[in-house]
N, C-alpha and C positions, 0 to 999 in steps of 0.2 A: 602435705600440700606445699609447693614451694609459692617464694614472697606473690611472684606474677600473677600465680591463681589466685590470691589472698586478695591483692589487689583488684583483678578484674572483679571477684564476687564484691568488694567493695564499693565498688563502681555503679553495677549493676542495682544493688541495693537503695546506693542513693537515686539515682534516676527511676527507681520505682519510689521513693519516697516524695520527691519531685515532681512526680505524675499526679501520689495520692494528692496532693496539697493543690496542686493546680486543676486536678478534674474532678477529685471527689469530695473534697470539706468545700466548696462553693454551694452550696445550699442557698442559702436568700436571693445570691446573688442569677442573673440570668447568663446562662451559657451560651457561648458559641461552642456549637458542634464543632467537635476534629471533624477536618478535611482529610479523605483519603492522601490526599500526598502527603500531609504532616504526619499520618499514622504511616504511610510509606519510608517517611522520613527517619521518626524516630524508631522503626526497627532495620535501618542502615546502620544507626547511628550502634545501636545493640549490637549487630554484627559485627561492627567495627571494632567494640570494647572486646568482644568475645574473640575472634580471628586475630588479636592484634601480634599475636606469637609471630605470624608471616606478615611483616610492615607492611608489605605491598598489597597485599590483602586485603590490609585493617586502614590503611590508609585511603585505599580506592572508597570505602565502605562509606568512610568519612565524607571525601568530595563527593559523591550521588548523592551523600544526605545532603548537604551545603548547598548543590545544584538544585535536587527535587524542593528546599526552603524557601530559595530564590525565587522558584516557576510558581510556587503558591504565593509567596508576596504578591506578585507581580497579578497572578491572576484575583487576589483579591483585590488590590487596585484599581483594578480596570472595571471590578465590578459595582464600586462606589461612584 
């Protein structure tokens, strides 16, 4: 494996570790549902980590995700 792949699976690892922490040890606590665009979101952001061999690629990956985060702020704003 070279460093890059070492890294990306590193990556990947923590953002699923990330995940469990923030959706799955919440027990007592009351949830909000993922929103389809955050779950749209966070597998741009996946893509991103994973494509990033082609920058442009991995970078485009990135802004949708930044963008589709924006469009869900915004729409949960408006809905309070």
């Amino acid at each position: 494996m070279e460093a890059l792949q070492i890294y990306i699976m590193i990556a990947i690892v923590a953002l699923a570790i990330i995940a469990l922490f923030l959706f799955g040890l919440r027990k007592g606590k009351k949830r909000e549902k993922i929103t389809p665009l955050t779950g749209l979101a966070f597998g741009f952001i996946i893509a991103g980590i994973v494509f990033i061999d082609n920058r442009w690629l991995g970078y485009s990956f990135f802004g949708v995700a930044v963008v589709l985060s924006v469009v869900d702020i915004i729409f949960k704003l408006r809905k309070k």
